[in-house]
KEMARDREN-602248 format. One line per field, with one value per residue (C-alpha): residue in one letter; x, z, y. Coordinates in Angstrom, 1 decimal, m for minus. Each point is the difference from the previous one (the first is absolute). Example, Ala and Ser with C-alpha at 12.3 -4.5 7.8 and 13.67 -1.06 7.14 Angstrom:
// residues 2
residu = a / s
px = 12.3 / 1.4
pz = 7.8 / m0.7
py = m4.5 / 3.4
END
This chain:
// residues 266
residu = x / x / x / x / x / x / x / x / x / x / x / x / x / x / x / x / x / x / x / x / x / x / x / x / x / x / x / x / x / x / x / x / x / x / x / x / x / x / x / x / x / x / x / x / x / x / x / x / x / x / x / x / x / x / x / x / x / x / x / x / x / x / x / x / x / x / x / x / x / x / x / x / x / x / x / x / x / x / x / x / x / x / x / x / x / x / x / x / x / x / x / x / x / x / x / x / x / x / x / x / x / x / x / x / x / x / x / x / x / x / x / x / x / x / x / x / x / x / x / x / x / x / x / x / x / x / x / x / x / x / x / x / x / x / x / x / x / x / x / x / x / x / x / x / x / x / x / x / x / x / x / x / x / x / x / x / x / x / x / x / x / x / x / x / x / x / x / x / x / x / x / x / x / x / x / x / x / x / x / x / x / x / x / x / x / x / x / x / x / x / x / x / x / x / x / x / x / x / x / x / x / x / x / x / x / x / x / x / x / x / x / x / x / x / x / x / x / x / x / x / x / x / x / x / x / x / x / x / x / x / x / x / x / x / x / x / x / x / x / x / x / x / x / x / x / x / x / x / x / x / x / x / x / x / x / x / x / x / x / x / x / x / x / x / x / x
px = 13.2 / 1.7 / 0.3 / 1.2 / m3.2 / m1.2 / m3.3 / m1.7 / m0.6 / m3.2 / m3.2 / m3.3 / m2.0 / m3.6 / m1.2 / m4.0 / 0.0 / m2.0 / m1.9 / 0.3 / 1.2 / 2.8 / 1.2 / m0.9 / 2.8 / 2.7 / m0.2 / 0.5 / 2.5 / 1.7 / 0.1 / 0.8 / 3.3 / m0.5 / 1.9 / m1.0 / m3.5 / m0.9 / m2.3 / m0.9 / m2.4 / m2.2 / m0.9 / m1.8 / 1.1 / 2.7 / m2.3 / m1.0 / 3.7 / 1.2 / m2.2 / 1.7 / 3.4 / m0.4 / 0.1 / 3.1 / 4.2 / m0.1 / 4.1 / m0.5 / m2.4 / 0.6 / m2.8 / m0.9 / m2.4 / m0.5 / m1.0 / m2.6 / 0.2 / m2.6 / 2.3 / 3.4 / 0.3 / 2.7 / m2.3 / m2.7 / 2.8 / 0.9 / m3.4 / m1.0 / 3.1 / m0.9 / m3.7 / 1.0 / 2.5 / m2.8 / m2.2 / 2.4 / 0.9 / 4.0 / 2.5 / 1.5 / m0.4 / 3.1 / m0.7 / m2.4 / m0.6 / m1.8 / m2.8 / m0.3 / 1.8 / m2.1 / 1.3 / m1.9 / 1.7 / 4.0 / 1.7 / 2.8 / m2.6 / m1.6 / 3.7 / 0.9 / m2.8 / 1.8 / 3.4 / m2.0 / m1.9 / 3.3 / 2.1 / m2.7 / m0.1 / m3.5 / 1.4 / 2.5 / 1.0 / m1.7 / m1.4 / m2.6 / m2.3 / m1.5 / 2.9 / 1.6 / 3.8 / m0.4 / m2.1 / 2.9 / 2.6 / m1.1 / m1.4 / 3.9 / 0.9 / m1.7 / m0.6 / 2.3 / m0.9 / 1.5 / m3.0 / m0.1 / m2.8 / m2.1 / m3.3 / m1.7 / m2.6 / 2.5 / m0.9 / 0.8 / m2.2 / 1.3 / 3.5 / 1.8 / 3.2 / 1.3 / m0.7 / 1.4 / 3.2 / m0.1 / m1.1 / 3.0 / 2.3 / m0.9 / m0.5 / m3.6 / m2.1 / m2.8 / m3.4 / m2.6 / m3.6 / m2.6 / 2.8 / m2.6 / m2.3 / m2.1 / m0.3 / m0.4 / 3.8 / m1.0 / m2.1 / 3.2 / 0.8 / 3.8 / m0.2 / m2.3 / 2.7 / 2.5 / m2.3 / m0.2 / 4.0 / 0.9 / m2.6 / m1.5 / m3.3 / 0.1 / 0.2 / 3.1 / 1.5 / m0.6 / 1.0 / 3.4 / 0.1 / 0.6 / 1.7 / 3.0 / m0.3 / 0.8 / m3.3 / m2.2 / m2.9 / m3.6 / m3.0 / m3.2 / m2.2 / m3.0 / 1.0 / 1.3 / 1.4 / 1.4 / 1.6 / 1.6 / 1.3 / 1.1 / 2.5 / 1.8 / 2.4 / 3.2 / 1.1 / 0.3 / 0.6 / m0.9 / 2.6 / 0.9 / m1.5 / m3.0 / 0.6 / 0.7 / m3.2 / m2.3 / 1.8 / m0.7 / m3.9 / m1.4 / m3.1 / 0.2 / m3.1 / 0.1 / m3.0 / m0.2 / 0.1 / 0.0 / m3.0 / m0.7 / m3.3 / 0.2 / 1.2 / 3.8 / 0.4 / 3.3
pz = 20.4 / m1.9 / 3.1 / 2.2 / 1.9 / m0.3 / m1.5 / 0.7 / m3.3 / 1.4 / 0.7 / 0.5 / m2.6 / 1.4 / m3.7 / 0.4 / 3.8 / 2.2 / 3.0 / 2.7 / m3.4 / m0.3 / 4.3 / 0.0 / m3.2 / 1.3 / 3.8 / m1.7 / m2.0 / 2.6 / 2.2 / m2.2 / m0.6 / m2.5 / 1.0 / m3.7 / m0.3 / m3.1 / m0.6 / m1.9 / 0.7 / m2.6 / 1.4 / 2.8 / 2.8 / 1.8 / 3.1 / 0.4 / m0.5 / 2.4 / 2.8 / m0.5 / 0.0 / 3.4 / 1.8 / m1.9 / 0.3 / m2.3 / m0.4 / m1.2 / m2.9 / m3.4 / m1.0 / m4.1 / m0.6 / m3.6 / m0.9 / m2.2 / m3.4 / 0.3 / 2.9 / m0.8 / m0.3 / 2.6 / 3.5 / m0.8 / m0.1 / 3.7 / 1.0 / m1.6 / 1.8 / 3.2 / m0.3 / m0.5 / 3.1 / 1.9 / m1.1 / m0.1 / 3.7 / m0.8 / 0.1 / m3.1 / m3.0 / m0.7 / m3.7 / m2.1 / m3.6 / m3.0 / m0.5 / m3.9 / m1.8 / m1.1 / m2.9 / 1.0 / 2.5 / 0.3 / 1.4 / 1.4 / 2.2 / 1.3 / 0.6 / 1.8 / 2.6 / 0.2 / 0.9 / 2.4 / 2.2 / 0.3 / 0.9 / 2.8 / 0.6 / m0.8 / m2.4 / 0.1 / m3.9 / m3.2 / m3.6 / m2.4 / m1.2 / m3.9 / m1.5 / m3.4 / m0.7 / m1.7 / 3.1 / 2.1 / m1.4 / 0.1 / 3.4 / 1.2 / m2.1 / 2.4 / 3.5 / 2.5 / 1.9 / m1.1 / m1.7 / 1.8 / m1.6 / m3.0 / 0.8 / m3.4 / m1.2 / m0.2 / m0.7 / m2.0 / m2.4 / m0.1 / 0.2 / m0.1 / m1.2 / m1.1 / 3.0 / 2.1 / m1.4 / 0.3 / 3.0 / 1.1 / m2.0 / 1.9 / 3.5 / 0.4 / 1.4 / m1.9 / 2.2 / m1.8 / 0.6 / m1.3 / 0.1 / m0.3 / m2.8 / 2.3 / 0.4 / m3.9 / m0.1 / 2.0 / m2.8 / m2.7 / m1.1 / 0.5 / 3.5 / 1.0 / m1.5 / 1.9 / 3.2 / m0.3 / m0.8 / 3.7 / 1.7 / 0.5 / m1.1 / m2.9 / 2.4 / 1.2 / m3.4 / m0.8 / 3.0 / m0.1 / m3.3 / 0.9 / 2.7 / m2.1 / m2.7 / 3.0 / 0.5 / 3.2 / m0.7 / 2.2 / m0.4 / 1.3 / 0.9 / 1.9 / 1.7 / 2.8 / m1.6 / m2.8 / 2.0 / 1.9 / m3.2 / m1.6 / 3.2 / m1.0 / m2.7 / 1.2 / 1.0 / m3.6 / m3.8 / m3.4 / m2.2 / m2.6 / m3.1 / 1.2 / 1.5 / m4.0 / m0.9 / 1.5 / m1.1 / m3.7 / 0.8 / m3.3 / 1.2 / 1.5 / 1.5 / 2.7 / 2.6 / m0.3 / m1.8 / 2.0 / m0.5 / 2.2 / 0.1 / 1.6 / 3.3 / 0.0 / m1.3 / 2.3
py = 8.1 / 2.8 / 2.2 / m2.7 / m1.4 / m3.4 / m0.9 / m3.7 / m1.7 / m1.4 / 2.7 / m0.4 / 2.5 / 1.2 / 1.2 / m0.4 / m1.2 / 1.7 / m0.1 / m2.8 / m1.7 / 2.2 / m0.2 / m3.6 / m0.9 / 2.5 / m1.3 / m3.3 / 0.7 / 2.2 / m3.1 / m2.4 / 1.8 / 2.6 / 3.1 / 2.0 / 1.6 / 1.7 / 2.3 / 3.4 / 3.4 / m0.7 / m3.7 / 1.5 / m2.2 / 1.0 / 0.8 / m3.4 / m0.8 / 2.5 / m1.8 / m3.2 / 1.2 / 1.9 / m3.6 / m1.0 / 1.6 / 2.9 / m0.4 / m3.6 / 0.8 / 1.4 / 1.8 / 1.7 / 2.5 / 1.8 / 3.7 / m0.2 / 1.6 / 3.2 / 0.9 / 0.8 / 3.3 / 1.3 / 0.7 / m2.7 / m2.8 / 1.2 / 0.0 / m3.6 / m1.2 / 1.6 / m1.4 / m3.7 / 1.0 / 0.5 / m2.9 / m2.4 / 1.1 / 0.1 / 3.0 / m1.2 / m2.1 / m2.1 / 0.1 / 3.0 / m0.3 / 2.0 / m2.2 / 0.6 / 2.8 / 3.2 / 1.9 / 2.9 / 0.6 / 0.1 / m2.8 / 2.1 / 2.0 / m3.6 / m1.2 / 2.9 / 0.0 / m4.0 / 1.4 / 2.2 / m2.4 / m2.3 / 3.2 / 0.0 / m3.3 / m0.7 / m2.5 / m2.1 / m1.1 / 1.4 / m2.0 / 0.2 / m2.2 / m0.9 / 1.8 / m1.2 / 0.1 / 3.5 / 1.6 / m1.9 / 1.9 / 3.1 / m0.7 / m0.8 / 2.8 / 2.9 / m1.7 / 1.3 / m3.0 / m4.2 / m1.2 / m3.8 / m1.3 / m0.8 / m1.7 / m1.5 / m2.2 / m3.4 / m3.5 / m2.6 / 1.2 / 3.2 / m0.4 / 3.8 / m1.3 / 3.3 / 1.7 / m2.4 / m0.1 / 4.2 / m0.3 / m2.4 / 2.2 / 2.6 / m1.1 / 0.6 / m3.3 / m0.9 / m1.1 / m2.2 / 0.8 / m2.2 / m2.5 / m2.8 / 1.8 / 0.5 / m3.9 / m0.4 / m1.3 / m3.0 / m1.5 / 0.6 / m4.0 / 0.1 / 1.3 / m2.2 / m2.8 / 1.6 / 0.0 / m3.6 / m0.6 / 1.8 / m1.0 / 3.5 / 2.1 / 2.6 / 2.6 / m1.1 / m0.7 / 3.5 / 1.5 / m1.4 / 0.8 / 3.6 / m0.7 / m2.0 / 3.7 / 2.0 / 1.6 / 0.6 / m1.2 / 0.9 / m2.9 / 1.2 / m2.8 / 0.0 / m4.6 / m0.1 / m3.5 / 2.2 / 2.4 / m2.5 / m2.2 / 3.5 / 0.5 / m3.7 / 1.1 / 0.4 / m3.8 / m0.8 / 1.0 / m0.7 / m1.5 / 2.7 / m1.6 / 0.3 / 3.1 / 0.6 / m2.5 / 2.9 / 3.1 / m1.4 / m0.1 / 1.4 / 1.4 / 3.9 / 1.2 / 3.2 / 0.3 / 3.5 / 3.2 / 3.1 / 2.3 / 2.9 / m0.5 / m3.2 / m0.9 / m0.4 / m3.2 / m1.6
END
């Protein structure tokens, strides 16, 4: 990453897992080899996270959480990062992000408090999350802190092309949540061709996808058999045209629009 720390391009996202649900996928992900967790605040599970990873070596594991957008104000970003501290069970998080940017309130405040808790090392690398190129910029324009990582709705289907290339331009990694579309990608004709040509599911084909754009990319699943075909990506590659093939996919669709009246959507 940007401020020299190392990030694995494979997580395990927890977006609408909780429960025994939620400690039952991340044990098995945990011991299938996955060293990335991600989470957020505002998915309301890092307690049942936190219980897994207390049986588990804290220094191999590479743990997100996310600020969510009602609290970024200066002392409530310190006190969201010190809650998920204490639920997740951790002294630090290796990665904290702004879940969603909040106009009303000023981003150089929000980034601020970032600086803070890594000054304290509460937190280890700083991003943001659901920001477009102009919010990047002036993001990178005011924080006092390297700005690491951009996690965005990305998917074949939704293929940021501007914003990766900024993002590359500019050193900042780009993670793709909902990199599946939320499983609708799966059902898209030329991927399902291209699952066929390798040998491989949809999943996979996407996945690695990303992978070959330079992206980490965080599949949520709640099969055990998906979570363990999602980990087999890195003994092989896609030939670049059809690495090309799928980045001409006409259809764009996003799975969501943020709405504060919802439930933070990532």
């Amino acid at each position: 990453m940007k401020d020299g720390r190392k990030i694995p391009a494979l997580g395990f996202g927890t977006w609408n897992l909780s429960g025994e649900e939620c400690q039952r996928m991340v044990e098995k992900a945990l011991d299938l080899g996955y060293t990335h967790i991600d989470t957020a605040e505002g998915y309301n599970n890092e307690s049942q996270i936190g219980e897994v990873l207390q049986t588990y070596d804290r220094s191999n594991l590479f743990i997100t959480s996310k600020v969510s957008p009602s609290n970024l104000h200066y002392e409530d970003v310190l006190s969201s990062c010190e809650s998920s501290l204490e639920k997740l069970g951790t002294s630090y998080l290796d990665l904290y992000l702004i879940h969603w940017p909040n106009e009303a309130i000023s981003i150089r405040e929000s980034l601020w408090a970032m600086k803070k808790l890594q000054e304290e090392a509460l937190v280890r690398s700083v991003g943001i999350s659901n920001f477009g190129v102009n919010q990047l910029k002036i993001a990178m324009g005011v924080s006092e802190a390297p700005i690491c990582i951009n996690q965005v709705e990305f998917h074949p289907w939704l293929y940021k092309r501007e914003l990766l290339d900024f993002c590359k331009e500019n050193g900042v990694i780009l993670t793709a949540s909902a990199p599946l579309a939320r499983s609708r990608i799966l059902k898209d004709e030329l991927i399902q061709k291209t699952a066929r040509k390798y040998d491989k599911t949809p999943a996979q084909i996407a996945l690695k996808w990303e992978l070959q754009k330079g992206l980490v990319t965080i599949p949520k699943t709640t099969s055990e058999d998906h979570l363990r075909k999602n980990f087999q990506l890195f003994d092989w590659k896609l030939d670049p045209q059809d690495v090309e093939k799928i980045d001409s996919i006409p259809k764009t669709e996003r799975c969501y629009e943020f709405n504060f009246k919802a439930e933070w959507a990532i």
